[in-house]
RODO-2510 file (C-alpha; in nm, 4 decimals, decimal comma):
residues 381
     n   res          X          Y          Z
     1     x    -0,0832     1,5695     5,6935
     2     x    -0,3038     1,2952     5,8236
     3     x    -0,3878     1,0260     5,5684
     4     x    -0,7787     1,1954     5,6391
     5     x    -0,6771     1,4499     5,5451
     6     x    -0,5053     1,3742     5,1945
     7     x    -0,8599     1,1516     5,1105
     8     x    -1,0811     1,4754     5,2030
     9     x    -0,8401     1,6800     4,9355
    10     x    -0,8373     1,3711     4,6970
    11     x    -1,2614     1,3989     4,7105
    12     x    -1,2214     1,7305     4,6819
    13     x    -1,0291     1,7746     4,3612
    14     x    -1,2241     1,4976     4,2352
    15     x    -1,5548     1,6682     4,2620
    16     x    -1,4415     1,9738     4,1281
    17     x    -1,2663     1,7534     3,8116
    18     x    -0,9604     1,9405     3,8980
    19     x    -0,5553     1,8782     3,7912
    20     x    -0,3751     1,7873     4,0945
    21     x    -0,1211     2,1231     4,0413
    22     x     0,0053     2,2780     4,2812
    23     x    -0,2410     2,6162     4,2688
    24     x    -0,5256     2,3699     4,3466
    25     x    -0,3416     2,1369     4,5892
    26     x    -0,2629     2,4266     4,7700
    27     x    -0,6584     2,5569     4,7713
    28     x    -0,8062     2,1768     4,8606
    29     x    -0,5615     2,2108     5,1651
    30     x    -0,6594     2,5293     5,2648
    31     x    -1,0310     2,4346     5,2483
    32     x    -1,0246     2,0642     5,4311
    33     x    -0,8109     2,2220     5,7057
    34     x    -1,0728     2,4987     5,7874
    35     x    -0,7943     2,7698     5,8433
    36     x    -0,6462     2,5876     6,0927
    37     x    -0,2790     2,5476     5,9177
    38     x    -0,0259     2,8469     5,8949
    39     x     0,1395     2,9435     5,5862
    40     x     0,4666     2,7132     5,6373
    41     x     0,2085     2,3861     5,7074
    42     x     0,0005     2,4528     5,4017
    43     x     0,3620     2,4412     5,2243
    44     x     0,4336     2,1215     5,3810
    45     x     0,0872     1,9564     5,3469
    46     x     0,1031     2,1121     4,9379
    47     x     0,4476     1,9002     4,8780
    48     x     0,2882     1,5641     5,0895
    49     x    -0,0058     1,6458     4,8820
    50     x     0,2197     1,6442     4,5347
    51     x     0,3942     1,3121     4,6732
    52     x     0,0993     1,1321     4,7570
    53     x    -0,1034     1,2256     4,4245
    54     x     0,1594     1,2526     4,2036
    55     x     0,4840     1,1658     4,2992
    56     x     0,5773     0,8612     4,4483
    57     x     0,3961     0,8962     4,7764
    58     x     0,5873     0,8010     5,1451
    59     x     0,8539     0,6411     4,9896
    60     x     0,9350     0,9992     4,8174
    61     x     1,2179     1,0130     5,0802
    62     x     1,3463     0,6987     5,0994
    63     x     1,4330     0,7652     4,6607
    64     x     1,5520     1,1099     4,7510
    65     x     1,8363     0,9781     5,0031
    66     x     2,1239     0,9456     4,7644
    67     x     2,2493     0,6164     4,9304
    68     x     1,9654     0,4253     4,8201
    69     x     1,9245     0,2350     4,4594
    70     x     1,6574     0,0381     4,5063
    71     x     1,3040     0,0835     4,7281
    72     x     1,0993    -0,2676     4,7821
    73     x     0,7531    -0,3109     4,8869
    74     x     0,5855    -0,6430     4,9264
    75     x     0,3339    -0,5646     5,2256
    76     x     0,1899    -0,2241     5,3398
    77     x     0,4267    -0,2552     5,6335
    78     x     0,7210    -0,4252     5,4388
    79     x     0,8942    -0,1344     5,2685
    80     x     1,2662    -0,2164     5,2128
    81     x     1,5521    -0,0523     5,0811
    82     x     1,8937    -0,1176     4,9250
    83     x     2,2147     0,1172     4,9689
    84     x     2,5832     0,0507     5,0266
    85     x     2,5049    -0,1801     5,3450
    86     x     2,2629    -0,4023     5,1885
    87     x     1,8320    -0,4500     5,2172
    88     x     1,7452    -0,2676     5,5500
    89     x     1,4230    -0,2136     5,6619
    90     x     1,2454     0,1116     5,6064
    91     x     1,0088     0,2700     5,8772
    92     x     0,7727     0,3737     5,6088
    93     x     0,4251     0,2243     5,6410
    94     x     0,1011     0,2010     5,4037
    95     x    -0,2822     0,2572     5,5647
    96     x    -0,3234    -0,0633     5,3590
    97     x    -0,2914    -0,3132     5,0899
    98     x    -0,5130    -0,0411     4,8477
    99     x    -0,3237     0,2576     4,9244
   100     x    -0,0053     0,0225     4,7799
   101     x    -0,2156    -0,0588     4,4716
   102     x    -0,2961     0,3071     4,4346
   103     x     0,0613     0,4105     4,4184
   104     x     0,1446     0,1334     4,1931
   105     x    -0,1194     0,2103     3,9589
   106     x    -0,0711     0,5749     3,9742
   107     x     0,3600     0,5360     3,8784
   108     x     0,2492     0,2901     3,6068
   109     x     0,0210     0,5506     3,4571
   110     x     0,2848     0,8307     3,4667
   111     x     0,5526     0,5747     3,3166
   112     x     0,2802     0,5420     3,0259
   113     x     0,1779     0,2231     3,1295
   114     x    -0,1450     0,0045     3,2130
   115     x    -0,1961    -0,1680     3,5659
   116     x    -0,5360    -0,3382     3,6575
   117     x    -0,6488    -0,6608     3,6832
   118     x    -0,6765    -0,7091     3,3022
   119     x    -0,2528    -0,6120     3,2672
   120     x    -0,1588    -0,7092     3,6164
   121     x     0,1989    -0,6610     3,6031
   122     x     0,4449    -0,3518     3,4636
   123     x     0,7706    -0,2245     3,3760
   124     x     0,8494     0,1389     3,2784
   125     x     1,0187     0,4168     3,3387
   126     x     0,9549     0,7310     3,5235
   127     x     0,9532     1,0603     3,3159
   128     x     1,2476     1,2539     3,4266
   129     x     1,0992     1,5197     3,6059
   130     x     1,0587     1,2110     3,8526
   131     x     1,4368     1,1013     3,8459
   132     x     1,5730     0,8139     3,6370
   133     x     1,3449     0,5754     3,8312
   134     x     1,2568     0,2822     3,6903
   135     x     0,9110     0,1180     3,8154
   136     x     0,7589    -0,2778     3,8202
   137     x     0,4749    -0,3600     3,9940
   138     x     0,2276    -0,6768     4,0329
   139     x    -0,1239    -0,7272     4,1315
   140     x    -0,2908    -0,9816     4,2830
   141     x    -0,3603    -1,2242     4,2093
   142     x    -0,0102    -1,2812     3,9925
   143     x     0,1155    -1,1820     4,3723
   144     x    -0,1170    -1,3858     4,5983
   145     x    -0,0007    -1,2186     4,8995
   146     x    -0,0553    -0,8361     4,7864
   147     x     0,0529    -0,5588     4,5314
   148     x     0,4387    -0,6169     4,5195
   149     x     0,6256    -0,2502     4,3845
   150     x     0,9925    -0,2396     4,3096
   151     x     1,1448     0,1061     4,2140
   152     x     1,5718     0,1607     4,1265
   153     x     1,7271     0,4442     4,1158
   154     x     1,9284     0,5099     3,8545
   155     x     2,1676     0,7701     3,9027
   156     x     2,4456     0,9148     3,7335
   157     x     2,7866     0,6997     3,7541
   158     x     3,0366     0,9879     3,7930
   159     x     3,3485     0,8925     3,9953
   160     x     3,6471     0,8691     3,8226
   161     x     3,9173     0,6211     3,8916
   162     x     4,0875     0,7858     4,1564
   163     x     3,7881     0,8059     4,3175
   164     x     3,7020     0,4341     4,2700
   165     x     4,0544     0,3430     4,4478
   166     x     4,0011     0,5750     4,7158
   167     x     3,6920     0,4115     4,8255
   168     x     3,8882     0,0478     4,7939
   169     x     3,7161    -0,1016     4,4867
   170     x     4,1128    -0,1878     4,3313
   171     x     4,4330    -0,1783     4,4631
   172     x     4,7167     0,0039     4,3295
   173     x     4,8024    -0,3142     4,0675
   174     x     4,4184    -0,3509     3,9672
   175     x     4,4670     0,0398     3,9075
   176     x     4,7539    -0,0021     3,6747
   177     x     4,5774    -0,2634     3,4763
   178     x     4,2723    -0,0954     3,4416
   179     x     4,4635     0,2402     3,3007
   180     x     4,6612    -0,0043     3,0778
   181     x     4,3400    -0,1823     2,9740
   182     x     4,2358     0,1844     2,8618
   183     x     4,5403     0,3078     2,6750
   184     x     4,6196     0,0004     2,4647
   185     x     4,2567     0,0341     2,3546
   186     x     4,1468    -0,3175     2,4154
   187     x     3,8145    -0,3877     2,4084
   188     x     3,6807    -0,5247     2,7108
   189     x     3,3657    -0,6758     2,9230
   190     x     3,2126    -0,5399     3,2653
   191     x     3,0817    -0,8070     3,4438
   192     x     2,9081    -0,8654     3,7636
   193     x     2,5617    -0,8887     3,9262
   194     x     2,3004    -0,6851     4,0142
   195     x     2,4420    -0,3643     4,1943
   196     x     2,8014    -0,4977     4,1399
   197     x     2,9426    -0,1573     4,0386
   198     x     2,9522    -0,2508     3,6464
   199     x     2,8132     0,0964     3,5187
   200     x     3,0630     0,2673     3,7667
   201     x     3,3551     0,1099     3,6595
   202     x     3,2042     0,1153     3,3049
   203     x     3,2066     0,5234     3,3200
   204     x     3,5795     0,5720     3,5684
   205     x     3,7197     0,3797     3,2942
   206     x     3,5409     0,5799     2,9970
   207     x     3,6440     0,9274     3,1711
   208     x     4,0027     0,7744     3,1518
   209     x     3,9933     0,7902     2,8096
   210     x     4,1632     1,0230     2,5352
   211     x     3,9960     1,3592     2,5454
   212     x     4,0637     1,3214     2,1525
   213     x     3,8628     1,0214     2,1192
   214     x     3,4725     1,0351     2,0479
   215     x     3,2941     0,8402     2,2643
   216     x     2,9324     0,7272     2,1664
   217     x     2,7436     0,5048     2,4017
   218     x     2,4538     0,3570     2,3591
   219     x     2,1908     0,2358     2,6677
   220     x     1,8834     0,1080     2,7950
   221     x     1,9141     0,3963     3,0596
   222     x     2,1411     0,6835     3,0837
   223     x     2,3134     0,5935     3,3145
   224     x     2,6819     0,6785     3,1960
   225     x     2,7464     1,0413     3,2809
   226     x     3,1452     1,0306     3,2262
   227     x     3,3542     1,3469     3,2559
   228     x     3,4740     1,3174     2,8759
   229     x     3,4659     1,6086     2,6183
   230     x     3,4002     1,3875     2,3478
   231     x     3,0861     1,1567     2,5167
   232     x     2,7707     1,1063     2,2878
   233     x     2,4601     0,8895     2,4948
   234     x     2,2127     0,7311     2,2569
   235     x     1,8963     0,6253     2,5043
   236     x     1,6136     0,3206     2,3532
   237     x     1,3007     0,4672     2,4165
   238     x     1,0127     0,2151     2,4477
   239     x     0,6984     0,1780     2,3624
   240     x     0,3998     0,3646     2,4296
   241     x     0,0731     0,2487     2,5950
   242     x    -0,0179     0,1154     2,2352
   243     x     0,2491    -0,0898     2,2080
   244     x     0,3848     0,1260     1,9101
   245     x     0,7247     0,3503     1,8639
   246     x     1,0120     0,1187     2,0712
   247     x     1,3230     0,2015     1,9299
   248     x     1,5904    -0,0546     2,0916
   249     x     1,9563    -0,1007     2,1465
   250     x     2,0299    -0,3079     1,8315
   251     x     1,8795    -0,0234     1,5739
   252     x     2,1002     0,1955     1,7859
   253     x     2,4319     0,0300     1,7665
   254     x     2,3431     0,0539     1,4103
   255     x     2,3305     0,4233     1,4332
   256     x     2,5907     0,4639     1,6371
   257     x     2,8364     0,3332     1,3672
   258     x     2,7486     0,6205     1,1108
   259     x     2,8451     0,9227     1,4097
   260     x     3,1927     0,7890     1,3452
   261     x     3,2950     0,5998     1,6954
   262     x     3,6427     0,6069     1,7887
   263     x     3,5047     0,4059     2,0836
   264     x     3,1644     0,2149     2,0752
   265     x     3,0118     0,1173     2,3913
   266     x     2,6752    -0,0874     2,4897
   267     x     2,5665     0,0301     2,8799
   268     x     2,4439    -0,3340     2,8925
   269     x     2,4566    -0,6138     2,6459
   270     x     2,0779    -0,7999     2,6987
   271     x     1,9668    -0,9757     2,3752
   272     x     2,0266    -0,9346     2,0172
   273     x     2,2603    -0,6168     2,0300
   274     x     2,5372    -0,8658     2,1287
   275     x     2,5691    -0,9414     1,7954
   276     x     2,5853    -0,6002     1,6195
   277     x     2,8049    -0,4895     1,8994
   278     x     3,0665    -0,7996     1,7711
   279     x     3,0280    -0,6822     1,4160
   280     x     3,0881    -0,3195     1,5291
   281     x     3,3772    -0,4210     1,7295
   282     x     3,5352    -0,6501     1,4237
   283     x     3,5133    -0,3482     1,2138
   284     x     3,8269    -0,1338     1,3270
   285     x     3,6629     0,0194     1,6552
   286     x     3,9384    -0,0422     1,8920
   287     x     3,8726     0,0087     2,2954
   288     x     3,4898    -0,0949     2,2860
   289     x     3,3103    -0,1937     2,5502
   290     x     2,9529    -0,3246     2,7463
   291     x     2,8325    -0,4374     3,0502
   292     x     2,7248    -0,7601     3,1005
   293     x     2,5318    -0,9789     3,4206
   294     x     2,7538    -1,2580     3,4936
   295     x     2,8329    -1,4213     3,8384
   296     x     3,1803    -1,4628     3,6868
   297     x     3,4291    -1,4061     3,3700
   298     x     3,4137    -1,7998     3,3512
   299     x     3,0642    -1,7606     3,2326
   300     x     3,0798    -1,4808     2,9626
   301     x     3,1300    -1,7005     2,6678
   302     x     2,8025    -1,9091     2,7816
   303     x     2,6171    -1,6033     2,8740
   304     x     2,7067    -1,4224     2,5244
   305     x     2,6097    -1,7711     2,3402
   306     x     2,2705    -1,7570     2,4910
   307     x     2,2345    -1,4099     2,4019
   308     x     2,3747    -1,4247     2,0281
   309     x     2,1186    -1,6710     1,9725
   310     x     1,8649    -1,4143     2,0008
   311     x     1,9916    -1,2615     1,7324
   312     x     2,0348    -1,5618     1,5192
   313     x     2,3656    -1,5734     1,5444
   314     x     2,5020    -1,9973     1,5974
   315     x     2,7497    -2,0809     1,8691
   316     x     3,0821    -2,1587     1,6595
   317     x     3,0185    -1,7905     1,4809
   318     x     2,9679    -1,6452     1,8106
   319     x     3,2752    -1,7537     1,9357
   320     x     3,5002    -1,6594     1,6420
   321     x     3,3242    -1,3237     1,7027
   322     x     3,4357    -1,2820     2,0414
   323     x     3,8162    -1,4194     2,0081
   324     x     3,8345    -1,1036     1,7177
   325     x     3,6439    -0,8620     1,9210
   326     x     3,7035    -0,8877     2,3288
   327     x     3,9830    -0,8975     2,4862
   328     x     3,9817    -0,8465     2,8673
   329     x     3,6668    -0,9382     3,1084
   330     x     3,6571    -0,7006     3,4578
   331     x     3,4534    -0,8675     3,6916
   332     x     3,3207    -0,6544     3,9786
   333     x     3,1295    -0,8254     4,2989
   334     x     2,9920    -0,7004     4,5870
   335     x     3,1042    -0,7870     4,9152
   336     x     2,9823    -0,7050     5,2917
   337     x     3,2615    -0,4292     5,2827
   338     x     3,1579    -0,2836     4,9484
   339     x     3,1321    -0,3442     4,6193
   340     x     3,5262    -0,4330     4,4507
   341     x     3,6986    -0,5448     4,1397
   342     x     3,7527    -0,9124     4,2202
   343     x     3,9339    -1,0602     3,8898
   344     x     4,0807    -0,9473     3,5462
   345     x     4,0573    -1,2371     3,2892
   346     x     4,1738    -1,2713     2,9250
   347     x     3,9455    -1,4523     2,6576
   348     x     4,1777    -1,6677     2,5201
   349     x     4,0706    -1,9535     2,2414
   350     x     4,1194    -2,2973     2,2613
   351     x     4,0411    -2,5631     1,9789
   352     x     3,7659    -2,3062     1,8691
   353     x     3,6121    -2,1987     2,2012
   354     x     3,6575    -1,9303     2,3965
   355     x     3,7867    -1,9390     2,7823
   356     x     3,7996    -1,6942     2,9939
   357     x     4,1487    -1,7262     3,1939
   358     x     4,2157    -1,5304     3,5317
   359     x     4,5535    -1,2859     3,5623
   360     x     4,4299    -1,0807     3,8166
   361     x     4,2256    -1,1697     4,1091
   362     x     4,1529    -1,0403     4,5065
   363     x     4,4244    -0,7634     4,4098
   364     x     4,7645    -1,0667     4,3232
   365     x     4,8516    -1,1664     3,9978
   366     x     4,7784    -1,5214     3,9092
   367     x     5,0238    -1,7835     3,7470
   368     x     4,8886    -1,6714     3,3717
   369     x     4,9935    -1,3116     3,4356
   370     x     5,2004    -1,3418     3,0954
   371     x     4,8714    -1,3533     2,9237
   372     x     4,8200    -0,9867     2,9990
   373     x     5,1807    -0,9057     2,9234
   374     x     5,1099    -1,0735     2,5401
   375     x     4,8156    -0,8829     2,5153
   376     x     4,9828    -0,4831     2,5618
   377     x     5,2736    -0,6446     2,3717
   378     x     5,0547    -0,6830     2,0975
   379     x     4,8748    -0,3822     2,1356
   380     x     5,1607    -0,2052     2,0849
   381     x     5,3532    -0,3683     1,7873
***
């Protein structure tokens, strides 16, 4: 389907005043081509036709291969994607710098959102008939050298942890720590950067758990898709295009106390949830847990201090918090071989600050291993 070809069907259905469904798709084809496409090319053309008008155009493939999480355009012919092996470049091209602002605009509107020079930036989410697919775009002239569009995929994390240490991401001693970590119930941090791994560890670990335990999770995105009988998602739902009905992670940790959590768990800690997910986790809920961006364990106390403050909580109350409420940080990081569990550390406190201290890390046991061996000692008594 040439790209004259999808504008003579767009100015068809757009003097008519038609929906772009697939009855009329399939009718604008027919008519531009003049009879001169069989039945199977009309098919084809109908479903580039659906891409182009309402999905998410050429790079409909690249967010159907299930190796890629993130698609990245900053020039019509600078499409990029991310998967296992890093940014590669896509063969996808645009006609030009409009037909990128045409797709941008056209995602934003079906994420609910406004994109024109008056709002020229966005951030939304796809509706699901689209995939878990979460958009941003910007306009010039916030992005001087064209319309820059960022889509990730979100999809399910599903592996288990067999699976996890099949594919290399722990050893067999990271494996018995992370099982232990799991059956003495202690409550413990994800950390890592951006496509680290965090939500897959997050949901091997959470399909570990006692089929007897209720799970309920609350997220941003659903994301966590463990194989656990007892697994309740709460989802925040933003707002619409008036700015009205957000419903966000701290009103649902909230409700998530009252369905009576054997386990609590934030997908990812951002901003003021931090603290109700302390309070929740001081409160007899044993084995919680969250996600959290760090670039290592070392960092979690700053990173959580920055973020309690959102929520008006001070720095010496944050840390007596987190001394009560966390006990072991897993921090994943991806490498050029794929994505791993590099260190295990235990927040320990010292003169009324917590430190994060390393027992595990690159697969050995470091010199404060008998941290670890305190912790499942108390556990247990």
């Amino acid at each position: 389907m040439t790209t004259e070809l999808v504008e003579r069907v767009r100015n068809r259905l757009a003097g008519e005043s038609r929906s772009a469904d697939p009855i009329a798709l399939a009718a604008a084809v027919r008519a531009e081509a003049g009879g001169a496409l069989s039945h199977d090319a009309v098919l084809d053309a109908v479903r580039q036709a659906q891409d182009e008008f309402l999905g998410a155009g050429p790079l409909a493939p690249l967010l159907d291969d299930e190796d890629v999480t993130d698609v990245l355009v900053s020039a019509p012919d600078q499409v990029w994607t991310d998967g296992p092996q890093g940014l590669a470049r896509a063969s996808v091209r645009f006609a030009d710098e409009d037909a990128v602002r045409r797709l941008a605009q056209r995602l934003a509107l079906a994420a609910g959102r406004r994109l024109d020079d008056a709002q020229p930036y966005v951030d939304g989410w796809l509706p699901a008939r689209q995939g878990r697919v979460r958009v941003h775009a910007v306009l010039p002239p916030i992005a001087p050298d064209g319309t820059c569009l960022s889509l990730r995929v979100l999809r399910p994390a599903t592996h288990d942890l067999d699976a996890l240490g099949a594919c290399g991401v722990f050893n067999a001693a990271g494996a018995r720590i992370l099982r232990t970590v799991v059956r003495r119930r202690l409550a413990f941090l994800v950390t890592g950067g951006t496509g680290a791994g965090k939500t897959t560890l997050l949901s091997a670990l959470l399909g570990a758990v006692d089929p007897a335990q209720r799970i309920v999770c609350v997220e941003d995105a659903g994301e966590l898709r463990p194989v656990h009988p007892q697994f309740v998602s709460l989802v925040a739902r933003p707002a619409n295009v008036e700015g009205a009905g957000a419903i966000e992670l701290p009103e649902l940790v909230r409700q998530a106390l009252r369905m009576r959590p054997d386990r609590l768990v934030v997908g990812e800690v951002r901003g003021a949830e931090v603290c109700s997910l302390l309070n929740a986790l001081n409160t007899g809920h044993e084995g919680g847990a969250c996600t959290l961006h760090a670039n290592s364990p070392a960092e979690v106390p700053a990173r959580l201090e920055a973020l309690a403050a959102l929520g008006g909580l001070g720095r010496e109350a944050l840390h007596s918090q987190l001394a009560a409420a966390v006990r072991v940080v897993l921090h994943m990081q991806r490498m050029p071989g794929g994505r791993r569990l590099s260190e295990v550390a235990v927040l320990q406190r010292y003169h009324g600050e917590v430190r994060a201290v390393a027992v595990w890390r690159d697969g050995q046991w470091t010199a404060r291993r008998s941290l670890f061996a305190d912790l499942v000692r108390e556990a247990d008594s």
